[in-house]
N, C-alpha and C positions, 0 to 999 in steps of 0.2 A: 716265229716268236714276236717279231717286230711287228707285224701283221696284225697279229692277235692283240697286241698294247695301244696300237693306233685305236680298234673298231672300240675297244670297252674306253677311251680316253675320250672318245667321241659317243658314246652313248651315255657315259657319267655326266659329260655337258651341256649333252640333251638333255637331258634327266632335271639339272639345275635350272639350266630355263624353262621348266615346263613349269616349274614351284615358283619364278619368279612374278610376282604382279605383272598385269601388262602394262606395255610402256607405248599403246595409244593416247595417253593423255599428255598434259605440254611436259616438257623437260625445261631444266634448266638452259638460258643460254648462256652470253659472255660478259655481261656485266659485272663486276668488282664491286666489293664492296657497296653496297645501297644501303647498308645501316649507317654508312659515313662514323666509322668507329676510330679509323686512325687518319692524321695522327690524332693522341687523346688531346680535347680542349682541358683546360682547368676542371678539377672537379666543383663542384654544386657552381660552376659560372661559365662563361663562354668566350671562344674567340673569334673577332673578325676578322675576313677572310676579304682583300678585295681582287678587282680585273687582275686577273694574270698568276693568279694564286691558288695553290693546288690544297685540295680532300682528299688524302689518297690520290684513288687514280681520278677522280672529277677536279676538273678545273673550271675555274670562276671566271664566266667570261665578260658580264659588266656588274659594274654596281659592286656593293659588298655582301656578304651572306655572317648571319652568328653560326659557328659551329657550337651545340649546345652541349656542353659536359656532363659527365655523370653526376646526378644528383638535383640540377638545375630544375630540370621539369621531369616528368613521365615522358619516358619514351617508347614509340611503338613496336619498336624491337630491340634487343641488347641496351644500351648504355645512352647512345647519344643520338641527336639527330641536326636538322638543316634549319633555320628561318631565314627564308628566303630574301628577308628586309632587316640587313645589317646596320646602315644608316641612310640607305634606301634600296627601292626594289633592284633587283639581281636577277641571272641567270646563272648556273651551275649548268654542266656538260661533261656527257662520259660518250668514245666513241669503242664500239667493240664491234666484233665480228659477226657479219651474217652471211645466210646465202640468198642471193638474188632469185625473186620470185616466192620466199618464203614468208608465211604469215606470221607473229611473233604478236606477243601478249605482253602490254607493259603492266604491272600492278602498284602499287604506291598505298602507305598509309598516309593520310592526310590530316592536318590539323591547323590551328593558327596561334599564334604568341596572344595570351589570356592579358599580358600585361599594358600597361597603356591605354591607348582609345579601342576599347572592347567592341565587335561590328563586323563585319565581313571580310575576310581575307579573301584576294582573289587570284591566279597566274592561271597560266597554261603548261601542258604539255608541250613541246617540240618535238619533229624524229626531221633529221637532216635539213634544220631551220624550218620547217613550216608545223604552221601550229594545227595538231591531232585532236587537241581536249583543251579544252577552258574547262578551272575550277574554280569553288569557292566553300570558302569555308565560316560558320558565323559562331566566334569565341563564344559571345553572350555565355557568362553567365560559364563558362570554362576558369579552370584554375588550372596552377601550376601539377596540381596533384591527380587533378582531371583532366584533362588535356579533351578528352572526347575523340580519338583519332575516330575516322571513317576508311574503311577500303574506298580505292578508284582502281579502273583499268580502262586504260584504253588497248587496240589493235592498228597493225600496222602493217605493210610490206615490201620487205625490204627492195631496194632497186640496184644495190652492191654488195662486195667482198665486207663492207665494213658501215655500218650506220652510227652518228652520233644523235642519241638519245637527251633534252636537254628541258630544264625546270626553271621558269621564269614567274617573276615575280609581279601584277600586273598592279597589286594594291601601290598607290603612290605616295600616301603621308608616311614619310619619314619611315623609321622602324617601326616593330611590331606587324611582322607581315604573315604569310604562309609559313606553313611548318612541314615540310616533309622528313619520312622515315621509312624504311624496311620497300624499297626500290629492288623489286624485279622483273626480269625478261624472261619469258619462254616461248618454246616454240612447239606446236603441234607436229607427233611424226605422222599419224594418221586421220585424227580426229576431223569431223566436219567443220567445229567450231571450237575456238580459243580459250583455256579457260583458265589461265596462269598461274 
């Protein structure tokens, strides 16, 4: 009877993965939080954040960054988001788990603070201090209501147990810098190429 309960407990679970999607495309990996939702800033205003000072699980590691509150501006996913130039440019840092030798997909909604001297926002990407992706972003003519985010992605491969992923800010006058929002990793279990 036991015999009999194993063969059909393992044919009903065959049966489920056969109906599931396939999971050759990227999956999720270990990055936290990338809408930077907690903790919450002030609603419709925002808080600086500077060196040494934590997003959740990112941490600030020069310069200051605005955490934008809900209401403040549009944000690219959930509630709030990052500008990269608090009272001046910053980097933010998150490190999590990979496996060595593996490809991974970073994606980022991208945009720039509308307010101030309106013109090109610029930073890079990082994956274990070396820079992956230069971006830039150009406000003109962006409002708080429009923000205009853009998709970016870059790819990467890992060379440890654990990668820090990191968003620097390269625009230098004062505040009103980059804007990032809705930050993730995946990783390809089969696929040829990355598509996060």
């Amino acid at each position: 009877m036991v015999a009999i309960r194993t063969y059909l407990t393992t044919v009903a679970a065959a049966g489920l993965l056969a109906l599931m999607p396939s999971t050759a495309l990227a999956v999720t990996a270990g990055v936290d939080d990338g809408s930077f939702e907690y903790p919450a800033a002030p609603a419709n205003s925002f808080s600086t954040l500077r060196a040494g000072q934590t997003i959740g699980p990112w941490t600030v590691d020069s310069g200051s960054v605005d955490l934008i509150g809900r209401g403040f501006w549009q944000a690219a996913e959930r509630v709030q988001s990052v500008d990269l130039n608090g009272t001046g440019p910053a980097r933010v840092s998150q490190t999590f788990p990979t496996t060595a030798g593996k490809t991974y997909t970073v994606s980022y909604a991208l945009a720039g603070n509308p307010e101030g001297n309106q013109g090109v926002k610029t930073g890079r990407v990082l994956i274990d201090g070396q820079n992956v992706q230069d971006f830039s972003f150009d406000t003109t003519g962006k409002t708080r209501a429009r923000m205009g985010y853009v998709g970016r992605q870059t790819t990467f491969v890992a060379t440890g147990t654990s990668t820090t992923l990191s968003f620097a800010s390269t625009t230098a006058s004062g505040a009103y810098g980059p804007v990032i929002d809705d930050v993730r990793v995946g990783t390809c279990c089969s696929c040829s190429t990355c598509s996060g």
